[in-house]
PDB file of N, CA, C and O in Angstrom:
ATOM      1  N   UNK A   1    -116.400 -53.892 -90.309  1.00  0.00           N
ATOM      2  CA  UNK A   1    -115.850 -53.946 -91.654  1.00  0.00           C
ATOM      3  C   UNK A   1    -114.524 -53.185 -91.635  1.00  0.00           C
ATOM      4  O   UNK A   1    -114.458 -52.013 -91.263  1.00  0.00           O
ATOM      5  N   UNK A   2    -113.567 -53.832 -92.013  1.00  0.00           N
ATOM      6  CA  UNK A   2    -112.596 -53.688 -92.482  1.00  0.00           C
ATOM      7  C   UNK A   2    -111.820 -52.884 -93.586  1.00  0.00           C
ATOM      8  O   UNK A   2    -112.013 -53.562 -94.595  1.00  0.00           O
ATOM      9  N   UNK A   3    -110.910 -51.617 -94.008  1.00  0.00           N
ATOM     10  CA  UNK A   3    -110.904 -51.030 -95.167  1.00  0.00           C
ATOM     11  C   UNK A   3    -110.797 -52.289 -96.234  1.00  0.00           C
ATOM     12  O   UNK A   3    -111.415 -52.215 -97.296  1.00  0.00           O
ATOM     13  N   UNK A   4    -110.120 -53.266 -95.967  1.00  0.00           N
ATOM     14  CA  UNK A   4    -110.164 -54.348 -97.330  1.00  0.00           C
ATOM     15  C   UNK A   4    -111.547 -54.344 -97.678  1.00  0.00           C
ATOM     16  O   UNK A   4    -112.126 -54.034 -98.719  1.00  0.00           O
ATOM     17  N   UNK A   5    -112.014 -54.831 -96.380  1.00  0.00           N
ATOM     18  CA  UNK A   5    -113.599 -55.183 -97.077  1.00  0.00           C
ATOM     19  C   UNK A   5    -114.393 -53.836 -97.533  1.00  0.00           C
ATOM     20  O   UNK A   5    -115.173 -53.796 -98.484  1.00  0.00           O
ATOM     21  N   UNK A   6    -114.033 -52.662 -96.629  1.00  0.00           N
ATOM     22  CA  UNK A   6    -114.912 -51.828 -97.718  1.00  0.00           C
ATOM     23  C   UNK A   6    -114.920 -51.374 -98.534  1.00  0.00           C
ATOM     24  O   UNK A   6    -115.838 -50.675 -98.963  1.00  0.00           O
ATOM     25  N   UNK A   7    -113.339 -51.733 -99.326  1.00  0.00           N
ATOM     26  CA  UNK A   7    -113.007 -51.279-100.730  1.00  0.00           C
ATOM     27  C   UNK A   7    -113.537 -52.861-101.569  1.00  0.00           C
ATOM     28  O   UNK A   7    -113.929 -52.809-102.735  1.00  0.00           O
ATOM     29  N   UNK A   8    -113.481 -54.127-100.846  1.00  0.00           N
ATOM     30  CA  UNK A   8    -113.864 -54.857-101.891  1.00  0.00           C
ATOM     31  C   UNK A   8    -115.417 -54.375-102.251  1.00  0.00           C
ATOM     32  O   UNK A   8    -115.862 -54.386-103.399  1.00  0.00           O
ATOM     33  N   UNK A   9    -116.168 -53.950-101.075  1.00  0.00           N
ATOM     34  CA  UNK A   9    -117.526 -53.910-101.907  1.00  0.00           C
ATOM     35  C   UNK A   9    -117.774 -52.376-102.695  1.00  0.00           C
ATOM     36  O   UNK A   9    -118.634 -52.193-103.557  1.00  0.00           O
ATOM     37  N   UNK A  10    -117.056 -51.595-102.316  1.00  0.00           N
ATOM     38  CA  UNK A  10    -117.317 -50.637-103.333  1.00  0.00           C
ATOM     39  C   UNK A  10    -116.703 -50.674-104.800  1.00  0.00           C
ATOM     40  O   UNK A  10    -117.071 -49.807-105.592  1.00  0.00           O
ATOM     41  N   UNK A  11    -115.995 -51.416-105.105  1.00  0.00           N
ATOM     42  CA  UNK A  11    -115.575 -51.908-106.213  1.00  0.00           C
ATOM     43  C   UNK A  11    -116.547 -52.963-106.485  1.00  0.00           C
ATOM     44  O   UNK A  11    -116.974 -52.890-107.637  1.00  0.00           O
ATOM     45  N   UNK A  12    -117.139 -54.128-105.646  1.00  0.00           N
ATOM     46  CA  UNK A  12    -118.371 -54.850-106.070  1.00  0.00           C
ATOM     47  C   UNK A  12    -119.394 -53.692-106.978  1.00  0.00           C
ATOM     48  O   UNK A  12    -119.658 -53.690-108.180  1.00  0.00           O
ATOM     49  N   UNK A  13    -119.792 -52.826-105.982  1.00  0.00           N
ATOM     50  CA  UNK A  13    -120.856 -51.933-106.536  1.00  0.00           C
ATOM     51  C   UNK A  13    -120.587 -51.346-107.213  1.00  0.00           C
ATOM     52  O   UNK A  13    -121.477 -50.873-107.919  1.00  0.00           O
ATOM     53  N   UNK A  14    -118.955 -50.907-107.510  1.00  0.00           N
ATOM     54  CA  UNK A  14    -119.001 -50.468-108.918  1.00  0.00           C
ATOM     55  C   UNK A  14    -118.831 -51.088-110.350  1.00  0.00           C
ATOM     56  O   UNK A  14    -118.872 -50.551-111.457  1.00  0.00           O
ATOM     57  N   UNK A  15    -118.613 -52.472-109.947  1.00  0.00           N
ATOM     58  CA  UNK A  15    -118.404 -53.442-110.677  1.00  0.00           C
ATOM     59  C   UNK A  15    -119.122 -52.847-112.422  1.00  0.00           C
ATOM     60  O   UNK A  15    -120.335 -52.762-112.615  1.00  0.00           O
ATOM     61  N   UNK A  16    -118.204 -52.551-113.352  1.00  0.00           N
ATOM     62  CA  UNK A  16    -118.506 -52.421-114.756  1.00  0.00           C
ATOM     63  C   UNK A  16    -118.537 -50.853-114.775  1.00  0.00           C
ATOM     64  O   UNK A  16    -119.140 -50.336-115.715  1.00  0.00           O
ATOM     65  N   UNK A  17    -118.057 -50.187-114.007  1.00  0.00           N
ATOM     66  CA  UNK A  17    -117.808 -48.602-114.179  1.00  0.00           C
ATOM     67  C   UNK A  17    -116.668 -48.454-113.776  1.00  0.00           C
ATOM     68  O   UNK A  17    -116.421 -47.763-112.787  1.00  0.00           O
ATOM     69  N   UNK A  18    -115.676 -49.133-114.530  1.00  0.00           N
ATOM     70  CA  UNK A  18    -114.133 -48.783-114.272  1.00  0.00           C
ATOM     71  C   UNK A  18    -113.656 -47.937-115.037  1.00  0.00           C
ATOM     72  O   UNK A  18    -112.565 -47.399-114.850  1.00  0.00           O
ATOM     73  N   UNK A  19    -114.579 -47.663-116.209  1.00  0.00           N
ATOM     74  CA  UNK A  19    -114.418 -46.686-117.674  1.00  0.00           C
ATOM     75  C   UNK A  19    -115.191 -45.538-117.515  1.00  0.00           C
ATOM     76  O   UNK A  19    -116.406 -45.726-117.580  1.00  0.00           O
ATOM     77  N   UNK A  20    -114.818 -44.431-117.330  1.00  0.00           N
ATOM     78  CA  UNK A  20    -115.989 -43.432-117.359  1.00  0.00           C
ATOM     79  C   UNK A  20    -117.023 -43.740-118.437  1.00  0.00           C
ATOM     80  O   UNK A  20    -116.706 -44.022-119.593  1.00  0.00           O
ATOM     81  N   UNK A  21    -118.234 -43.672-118.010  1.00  0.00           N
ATOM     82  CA  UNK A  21    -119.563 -44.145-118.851  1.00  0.00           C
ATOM     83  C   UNK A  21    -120.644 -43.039-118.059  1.00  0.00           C
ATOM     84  O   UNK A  21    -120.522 -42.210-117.157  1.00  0.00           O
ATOM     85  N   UNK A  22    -121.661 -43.481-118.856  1.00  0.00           N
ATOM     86  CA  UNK A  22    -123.011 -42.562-118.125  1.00  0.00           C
ATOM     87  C   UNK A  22    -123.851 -43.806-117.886  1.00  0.00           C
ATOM     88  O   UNK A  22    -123.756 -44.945-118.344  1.00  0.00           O
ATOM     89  N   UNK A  23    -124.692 -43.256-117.043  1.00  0.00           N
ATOM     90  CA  UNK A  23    -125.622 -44.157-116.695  1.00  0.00           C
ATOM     91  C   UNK A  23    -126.779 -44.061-117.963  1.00  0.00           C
ATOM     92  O   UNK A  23    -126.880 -43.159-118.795  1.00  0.00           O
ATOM     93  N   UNK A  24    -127.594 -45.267-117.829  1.00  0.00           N
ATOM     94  CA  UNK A  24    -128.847 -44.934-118.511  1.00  0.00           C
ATOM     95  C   UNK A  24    -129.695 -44.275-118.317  1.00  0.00           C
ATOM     96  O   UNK A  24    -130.316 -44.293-117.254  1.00  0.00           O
ATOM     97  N   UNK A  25    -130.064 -43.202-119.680  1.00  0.00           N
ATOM     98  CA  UNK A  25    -131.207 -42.649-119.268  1.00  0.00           C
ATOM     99  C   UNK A  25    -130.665 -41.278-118.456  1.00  0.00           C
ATOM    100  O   UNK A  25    -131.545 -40.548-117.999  1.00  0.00           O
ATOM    101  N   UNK A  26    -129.480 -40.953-118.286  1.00  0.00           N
ATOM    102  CA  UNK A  26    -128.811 -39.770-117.405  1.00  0.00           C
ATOM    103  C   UNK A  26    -128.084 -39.394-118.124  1.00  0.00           C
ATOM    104  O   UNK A  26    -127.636 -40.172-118.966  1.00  0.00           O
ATOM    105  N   UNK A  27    -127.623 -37.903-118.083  1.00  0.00           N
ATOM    106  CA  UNK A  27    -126.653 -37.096-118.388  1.00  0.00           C
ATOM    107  C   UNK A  27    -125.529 -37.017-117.803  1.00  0.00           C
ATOM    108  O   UNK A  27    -124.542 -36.469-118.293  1.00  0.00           O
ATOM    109  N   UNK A  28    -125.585 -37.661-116.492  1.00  0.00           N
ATOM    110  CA  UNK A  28    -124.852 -37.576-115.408  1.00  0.00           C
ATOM    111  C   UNK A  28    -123.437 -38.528-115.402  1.00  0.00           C
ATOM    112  O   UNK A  28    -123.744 -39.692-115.147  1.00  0.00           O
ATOM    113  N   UNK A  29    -122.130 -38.374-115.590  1.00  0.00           N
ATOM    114  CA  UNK A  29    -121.227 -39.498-116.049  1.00  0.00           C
ATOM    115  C   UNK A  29    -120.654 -40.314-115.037  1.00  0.00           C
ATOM    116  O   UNK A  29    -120.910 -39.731-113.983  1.00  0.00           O
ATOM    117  N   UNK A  30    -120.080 -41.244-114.817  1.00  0.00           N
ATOM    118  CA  UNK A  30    -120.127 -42.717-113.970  1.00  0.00           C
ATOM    119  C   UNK A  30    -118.431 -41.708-113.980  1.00  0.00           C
ATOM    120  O   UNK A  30    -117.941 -41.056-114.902  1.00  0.00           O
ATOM    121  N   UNK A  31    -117.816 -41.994-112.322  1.00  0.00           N
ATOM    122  CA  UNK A  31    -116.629 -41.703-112.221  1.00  0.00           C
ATOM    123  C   UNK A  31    -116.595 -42.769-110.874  1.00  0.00           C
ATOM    124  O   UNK A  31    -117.266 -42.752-109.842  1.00  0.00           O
ATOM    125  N   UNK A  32    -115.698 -43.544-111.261  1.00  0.00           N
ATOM    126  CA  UNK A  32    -115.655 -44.674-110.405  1.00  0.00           C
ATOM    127  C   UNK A  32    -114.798 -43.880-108.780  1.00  0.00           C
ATOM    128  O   UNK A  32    -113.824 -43.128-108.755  1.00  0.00           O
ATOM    129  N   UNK A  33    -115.469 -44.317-107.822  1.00  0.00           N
ATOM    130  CA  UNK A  33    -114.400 -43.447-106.684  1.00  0.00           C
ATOM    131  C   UNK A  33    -112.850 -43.952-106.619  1.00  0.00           C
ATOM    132  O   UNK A  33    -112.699 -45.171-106.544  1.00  0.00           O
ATOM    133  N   UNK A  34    -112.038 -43.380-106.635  1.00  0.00           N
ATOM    134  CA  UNK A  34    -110.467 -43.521-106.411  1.00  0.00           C
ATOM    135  C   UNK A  34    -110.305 -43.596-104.466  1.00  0.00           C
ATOM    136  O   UNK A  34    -110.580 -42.812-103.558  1.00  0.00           O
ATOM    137  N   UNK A  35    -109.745 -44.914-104.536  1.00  0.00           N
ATOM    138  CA  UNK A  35    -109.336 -45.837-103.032  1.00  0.00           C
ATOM    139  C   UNK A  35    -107.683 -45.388-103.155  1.00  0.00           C
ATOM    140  O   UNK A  35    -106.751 -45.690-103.901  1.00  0.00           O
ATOM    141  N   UNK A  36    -107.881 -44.494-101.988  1.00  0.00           N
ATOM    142  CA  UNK A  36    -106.078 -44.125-101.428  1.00  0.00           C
ATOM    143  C   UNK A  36    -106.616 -44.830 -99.878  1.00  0.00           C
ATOM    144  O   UNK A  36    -107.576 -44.623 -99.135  1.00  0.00           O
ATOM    145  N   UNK A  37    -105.148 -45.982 -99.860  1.00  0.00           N
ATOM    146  CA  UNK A  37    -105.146 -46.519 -98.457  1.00  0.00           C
ATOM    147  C   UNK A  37    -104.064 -46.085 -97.827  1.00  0.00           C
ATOM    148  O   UNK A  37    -102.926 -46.227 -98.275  1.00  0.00           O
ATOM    149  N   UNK A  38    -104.401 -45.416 -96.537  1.00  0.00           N
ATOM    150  CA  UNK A  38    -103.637 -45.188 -95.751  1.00  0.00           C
ATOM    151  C   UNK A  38    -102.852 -46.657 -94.816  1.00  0.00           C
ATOM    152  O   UNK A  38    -103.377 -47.447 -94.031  1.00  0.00           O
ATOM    153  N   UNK A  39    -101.460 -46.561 -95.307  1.00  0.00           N
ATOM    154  CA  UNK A  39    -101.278 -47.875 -94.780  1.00  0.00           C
ATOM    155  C   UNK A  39    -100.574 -47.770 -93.214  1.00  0.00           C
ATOM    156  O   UNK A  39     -99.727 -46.886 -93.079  1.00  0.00           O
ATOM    157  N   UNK A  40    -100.829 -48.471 -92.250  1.00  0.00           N
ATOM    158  CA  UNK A  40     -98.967 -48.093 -91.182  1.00  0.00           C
ATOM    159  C   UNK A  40     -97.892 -49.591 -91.850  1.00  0.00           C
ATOM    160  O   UNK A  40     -96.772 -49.602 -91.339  1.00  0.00           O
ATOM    161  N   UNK A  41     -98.063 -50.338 -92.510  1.00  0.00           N
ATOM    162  CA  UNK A  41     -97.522 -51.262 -92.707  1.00  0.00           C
ATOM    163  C   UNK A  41     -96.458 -50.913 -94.013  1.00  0.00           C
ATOM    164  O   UNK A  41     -96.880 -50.372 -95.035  1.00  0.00           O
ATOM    165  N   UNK A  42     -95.080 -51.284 -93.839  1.00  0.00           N
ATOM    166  CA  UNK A  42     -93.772 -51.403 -94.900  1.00  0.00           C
ATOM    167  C   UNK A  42     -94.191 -52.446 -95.739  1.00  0.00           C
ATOM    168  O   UNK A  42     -94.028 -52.376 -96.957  1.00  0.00           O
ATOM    169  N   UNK A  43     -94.766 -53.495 -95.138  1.00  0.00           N
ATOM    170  CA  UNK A  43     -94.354 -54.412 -95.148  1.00  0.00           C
ATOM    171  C   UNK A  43     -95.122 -54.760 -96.999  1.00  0.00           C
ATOM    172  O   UNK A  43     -96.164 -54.370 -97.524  1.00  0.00           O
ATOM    173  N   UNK A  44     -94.130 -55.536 -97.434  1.00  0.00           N
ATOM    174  CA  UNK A  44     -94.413 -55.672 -99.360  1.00  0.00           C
ATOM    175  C   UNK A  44     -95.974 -56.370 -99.347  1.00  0.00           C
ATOM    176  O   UNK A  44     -96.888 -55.885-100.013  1.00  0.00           O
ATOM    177  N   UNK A  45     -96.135 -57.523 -98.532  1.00  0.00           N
ATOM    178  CA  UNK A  45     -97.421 -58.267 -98.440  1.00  0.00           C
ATOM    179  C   UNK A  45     -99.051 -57.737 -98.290  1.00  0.00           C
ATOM    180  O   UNK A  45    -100.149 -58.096 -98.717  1.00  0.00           O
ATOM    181  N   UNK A  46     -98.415 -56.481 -97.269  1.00  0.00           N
ATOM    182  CA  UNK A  46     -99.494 -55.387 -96.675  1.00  0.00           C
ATOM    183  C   UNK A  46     -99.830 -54.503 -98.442  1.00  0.00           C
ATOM    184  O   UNK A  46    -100.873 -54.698 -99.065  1.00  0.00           O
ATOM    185  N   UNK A  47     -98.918 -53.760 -98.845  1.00  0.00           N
ATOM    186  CA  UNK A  47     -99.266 -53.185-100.467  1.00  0.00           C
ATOM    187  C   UNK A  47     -99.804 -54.180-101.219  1.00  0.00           C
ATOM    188  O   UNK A  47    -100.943 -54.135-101.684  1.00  0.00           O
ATOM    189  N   UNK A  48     -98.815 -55.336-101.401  1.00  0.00           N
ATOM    190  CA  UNK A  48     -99.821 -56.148-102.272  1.00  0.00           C
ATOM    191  C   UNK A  48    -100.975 -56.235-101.958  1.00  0.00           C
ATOM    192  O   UNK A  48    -101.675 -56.367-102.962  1.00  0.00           O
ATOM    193  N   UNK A  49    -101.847 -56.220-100.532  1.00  0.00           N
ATOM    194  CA  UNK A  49    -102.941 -56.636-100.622  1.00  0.00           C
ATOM    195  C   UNK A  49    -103.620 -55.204-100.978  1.00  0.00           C
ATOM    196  O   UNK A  49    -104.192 -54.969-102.043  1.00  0.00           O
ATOM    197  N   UNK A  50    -103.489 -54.451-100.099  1.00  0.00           N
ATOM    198  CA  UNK A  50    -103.998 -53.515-100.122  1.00  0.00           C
ATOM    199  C   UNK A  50    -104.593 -52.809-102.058  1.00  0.00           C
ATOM    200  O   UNK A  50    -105.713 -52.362-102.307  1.00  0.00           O
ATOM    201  N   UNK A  51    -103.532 -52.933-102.977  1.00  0.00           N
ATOM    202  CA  UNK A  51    -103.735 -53.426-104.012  1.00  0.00           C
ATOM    203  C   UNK A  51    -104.760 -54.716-104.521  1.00  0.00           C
ATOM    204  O   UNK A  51    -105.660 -54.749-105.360  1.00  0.00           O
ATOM    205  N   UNK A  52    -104.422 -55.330-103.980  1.00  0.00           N
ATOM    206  CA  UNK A  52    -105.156 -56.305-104.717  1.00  0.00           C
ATOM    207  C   UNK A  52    -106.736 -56.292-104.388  1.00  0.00           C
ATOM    208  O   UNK A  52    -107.553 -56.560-105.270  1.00  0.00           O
ATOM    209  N   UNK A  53    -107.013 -56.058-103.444  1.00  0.00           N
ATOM    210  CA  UNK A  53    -108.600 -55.412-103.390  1.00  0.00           C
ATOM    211  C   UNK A  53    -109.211 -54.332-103.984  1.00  0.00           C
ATOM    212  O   UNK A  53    -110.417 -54.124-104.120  1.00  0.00           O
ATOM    213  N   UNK A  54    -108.311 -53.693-104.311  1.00  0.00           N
ATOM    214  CA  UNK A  54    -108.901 -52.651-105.459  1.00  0.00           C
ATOM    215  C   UNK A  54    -108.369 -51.074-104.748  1.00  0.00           C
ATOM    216  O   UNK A  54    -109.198 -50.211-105.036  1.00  0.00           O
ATOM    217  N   UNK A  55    -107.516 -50.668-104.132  1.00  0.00           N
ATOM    218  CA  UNK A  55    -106.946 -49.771-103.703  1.00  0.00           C
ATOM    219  C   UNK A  55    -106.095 -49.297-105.039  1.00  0.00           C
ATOM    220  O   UNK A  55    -105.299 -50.011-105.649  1.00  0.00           O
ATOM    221  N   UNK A  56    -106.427 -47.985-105.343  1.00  0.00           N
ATOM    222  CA  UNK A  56    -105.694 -47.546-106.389  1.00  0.00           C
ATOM    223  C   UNK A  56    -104.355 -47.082-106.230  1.00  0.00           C
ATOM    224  O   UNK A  56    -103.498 -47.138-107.112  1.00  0.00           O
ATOM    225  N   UNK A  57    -104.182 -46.573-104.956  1.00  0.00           N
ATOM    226  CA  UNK A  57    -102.569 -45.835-104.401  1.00  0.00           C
ATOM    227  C   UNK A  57    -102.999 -46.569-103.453  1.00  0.00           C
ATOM    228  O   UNK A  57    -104.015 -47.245-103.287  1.00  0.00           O
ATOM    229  N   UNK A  58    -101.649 -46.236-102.565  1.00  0.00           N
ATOM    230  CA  UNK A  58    -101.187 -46.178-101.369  1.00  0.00           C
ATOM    231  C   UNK A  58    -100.360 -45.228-100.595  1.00  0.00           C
ATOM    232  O   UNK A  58     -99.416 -44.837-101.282  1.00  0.00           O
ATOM    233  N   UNK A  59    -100.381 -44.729 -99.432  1.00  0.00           N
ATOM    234  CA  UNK A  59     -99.723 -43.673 -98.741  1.00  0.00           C
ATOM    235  C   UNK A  59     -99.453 -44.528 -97.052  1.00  0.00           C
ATOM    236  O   UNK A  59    -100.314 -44.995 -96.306  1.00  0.00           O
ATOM    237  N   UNK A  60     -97.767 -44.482 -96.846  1.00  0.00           N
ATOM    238  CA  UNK A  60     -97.833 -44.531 -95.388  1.00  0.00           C
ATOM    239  C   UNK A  60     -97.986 -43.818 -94.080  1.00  0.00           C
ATOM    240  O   UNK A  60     -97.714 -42.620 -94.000  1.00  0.00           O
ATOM    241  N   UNK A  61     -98.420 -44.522 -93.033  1.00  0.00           N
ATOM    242  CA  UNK A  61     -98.466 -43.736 -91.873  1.00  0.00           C
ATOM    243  C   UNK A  61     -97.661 -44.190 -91.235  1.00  0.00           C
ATOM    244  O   UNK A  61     -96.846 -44.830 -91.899  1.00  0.00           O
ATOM    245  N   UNK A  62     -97.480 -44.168 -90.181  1.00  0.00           N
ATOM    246  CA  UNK A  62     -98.415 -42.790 -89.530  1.00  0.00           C
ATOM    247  C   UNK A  62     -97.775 -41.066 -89.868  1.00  0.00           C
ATOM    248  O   UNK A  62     -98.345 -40.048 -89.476  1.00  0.00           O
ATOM    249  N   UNK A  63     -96.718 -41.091 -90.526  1.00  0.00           N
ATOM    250  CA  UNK A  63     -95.690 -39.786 -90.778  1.00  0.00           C
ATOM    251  C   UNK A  63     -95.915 -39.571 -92.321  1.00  0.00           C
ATOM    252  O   UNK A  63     -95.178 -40.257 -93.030  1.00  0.00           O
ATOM    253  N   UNK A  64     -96.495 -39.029 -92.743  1.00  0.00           N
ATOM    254  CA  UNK A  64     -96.280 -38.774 -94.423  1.00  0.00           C
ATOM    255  C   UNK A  64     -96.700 -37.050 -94.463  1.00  0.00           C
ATOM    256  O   UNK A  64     -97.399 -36.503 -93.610  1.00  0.00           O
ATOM    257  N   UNK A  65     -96.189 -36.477 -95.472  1.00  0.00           N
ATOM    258  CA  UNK A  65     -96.492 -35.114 -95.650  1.00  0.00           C
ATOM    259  C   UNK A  65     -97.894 -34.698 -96.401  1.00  0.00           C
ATOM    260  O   UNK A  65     -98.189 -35.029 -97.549  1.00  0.00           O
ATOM    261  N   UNK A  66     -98.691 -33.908 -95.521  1.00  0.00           N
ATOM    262  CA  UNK A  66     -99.807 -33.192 -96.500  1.00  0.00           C
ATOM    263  C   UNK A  66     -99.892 -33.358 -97.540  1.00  0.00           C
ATOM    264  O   UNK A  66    -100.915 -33.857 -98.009  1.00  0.00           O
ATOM    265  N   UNK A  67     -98.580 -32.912 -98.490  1.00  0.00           N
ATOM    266  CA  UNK A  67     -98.423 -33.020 -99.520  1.00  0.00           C
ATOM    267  C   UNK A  67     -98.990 -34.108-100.639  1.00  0.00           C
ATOM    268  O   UNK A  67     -99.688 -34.017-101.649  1.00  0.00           O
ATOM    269  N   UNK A  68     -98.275 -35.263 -99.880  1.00  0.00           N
ATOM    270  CA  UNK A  68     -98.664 -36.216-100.346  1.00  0.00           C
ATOM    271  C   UNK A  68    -100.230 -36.961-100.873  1.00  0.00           C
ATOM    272  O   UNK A  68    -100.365 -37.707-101.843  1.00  0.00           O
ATOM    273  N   UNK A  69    -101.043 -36.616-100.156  1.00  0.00           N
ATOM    274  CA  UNK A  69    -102.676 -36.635-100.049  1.00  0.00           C
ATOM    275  C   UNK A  69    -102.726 -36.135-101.044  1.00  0.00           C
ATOM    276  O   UNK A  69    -102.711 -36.880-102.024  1.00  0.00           O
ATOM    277  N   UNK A  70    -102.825 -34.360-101.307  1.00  0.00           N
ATOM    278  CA  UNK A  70    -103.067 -33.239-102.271  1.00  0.00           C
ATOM    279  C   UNK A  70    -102.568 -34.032-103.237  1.00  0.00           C
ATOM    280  O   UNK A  70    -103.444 -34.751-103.716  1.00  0.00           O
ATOM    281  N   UNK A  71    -101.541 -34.175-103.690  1.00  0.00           N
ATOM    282  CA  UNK A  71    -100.954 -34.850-105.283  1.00  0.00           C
ATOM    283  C   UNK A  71    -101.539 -36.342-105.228  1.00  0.00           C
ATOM    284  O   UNK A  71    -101.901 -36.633-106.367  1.00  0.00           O
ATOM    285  N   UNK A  72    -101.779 -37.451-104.289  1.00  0.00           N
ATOM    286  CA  UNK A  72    -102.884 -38.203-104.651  1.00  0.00           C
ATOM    287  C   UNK A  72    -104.223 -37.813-105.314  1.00  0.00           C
ATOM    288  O   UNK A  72    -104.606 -38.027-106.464  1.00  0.00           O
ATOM    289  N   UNK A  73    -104.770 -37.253-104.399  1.00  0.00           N
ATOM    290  CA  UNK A  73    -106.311 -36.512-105.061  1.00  0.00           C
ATOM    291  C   UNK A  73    -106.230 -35.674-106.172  1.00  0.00           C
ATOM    292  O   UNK A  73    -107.223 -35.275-106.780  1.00  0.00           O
ATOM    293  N   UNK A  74    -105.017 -35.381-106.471  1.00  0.00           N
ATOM    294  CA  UNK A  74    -105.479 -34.255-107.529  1.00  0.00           C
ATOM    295  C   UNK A  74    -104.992 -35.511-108.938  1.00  0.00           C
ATOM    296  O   UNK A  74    -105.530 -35.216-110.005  1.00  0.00           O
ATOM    297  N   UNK A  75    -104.156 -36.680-108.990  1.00  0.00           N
ATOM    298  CA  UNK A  75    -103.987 -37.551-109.911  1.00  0.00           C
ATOM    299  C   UNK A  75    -105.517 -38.170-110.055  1.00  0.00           C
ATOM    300  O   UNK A  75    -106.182 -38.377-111.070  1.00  0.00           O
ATOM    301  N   UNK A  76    -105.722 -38.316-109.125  1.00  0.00           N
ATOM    302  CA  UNK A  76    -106.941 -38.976-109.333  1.00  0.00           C
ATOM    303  C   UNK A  76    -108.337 -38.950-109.773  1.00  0.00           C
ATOM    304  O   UNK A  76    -109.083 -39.723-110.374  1.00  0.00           O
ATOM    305  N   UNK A  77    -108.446 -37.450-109.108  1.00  0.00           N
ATOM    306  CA  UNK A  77    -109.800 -36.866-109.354  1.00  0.00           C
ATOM    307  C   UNK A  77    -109.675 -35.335-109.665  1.00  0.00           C
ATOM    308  O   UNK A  77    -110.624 -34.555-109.578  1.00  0.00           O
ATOM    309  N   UNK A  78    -108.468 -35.005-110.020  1.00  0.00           N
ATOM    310  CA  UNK A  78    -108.059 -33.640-110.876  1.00  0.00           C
ATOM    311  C   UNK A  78    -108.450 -32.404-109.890  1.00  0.00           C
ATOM    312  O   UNK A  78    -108.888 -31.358-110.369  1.00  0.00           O
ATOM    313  N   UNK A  79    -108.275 -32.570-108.529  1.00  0.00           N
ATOM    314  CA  UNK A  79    -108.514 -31.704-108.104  1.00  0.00           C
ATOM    315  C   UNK A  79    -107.067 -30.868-107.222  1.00  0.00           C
ATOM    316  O   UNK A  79    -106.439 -31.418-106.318  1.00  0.00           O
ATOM    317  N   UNK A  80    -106.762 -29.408-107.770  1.00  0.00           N
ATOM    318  CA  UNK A  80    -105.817 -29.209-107.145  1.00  0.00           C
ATOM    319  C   UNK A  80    -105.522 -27.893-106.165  1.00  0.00           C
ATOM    320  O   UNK A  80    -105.692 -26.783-106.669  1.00  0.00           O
ATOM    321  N   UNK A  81    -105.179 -27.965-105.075  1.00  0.00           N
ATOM    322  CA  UNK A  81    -105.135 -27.725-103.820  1.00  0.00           C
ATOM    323  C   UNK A  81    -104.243 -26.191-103.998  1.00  0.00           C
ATOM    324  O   UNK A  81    -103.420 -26.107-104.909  1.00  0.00           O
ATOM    325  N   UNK A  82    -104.406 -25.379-103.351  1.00  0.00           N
ATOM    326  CA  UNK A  82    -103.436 -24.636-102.880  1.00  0.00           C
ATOM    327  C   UNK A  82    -103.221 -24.165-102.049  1.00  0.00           C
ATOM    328  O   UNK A  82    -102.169 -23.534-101.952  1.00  0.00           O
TER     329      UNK A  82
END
């Protein structure tokens, strides 16, 4: 499996928890996981897809700064690094 394919099925399985919600019957609240793809590809076709399967960002490789990760994850899932 492929990252396409394993972001298409975790977006399958999350299919209808794109909204923070709770589950039934739980206290516990639905936070859909946030897909950062590490790409090596420039190329416009490679983002589009990578997007279009359900990748929320994107970051290139193989050279990108630490940085970059930390301010992904922390947009995403509010977590911040120091």
């Amino acid at each position: 499996m492929d990252g396409y394919e394993a972001t298409r099925e975790i977006r399958r399985k999350q299919s209808g928890t794109r909204i923070r919600g709770q589950l039934k019957n739980s206290s516990f609240p639905i936070f859909p996981s946030a897909i950062i793809a590490l790409i090596a590809s420039t190329l416009e076709d490679e983002q589009t897809t990578a997007l279009s399967v359900g990748c929320d960002d994107l970051i290139g490789k193989p050279s990108f700064p630490e940085e970059d990760i930390f301010e992904a994850t922390n947009n995403y899932i509010e977590v911040l690094y120091v």
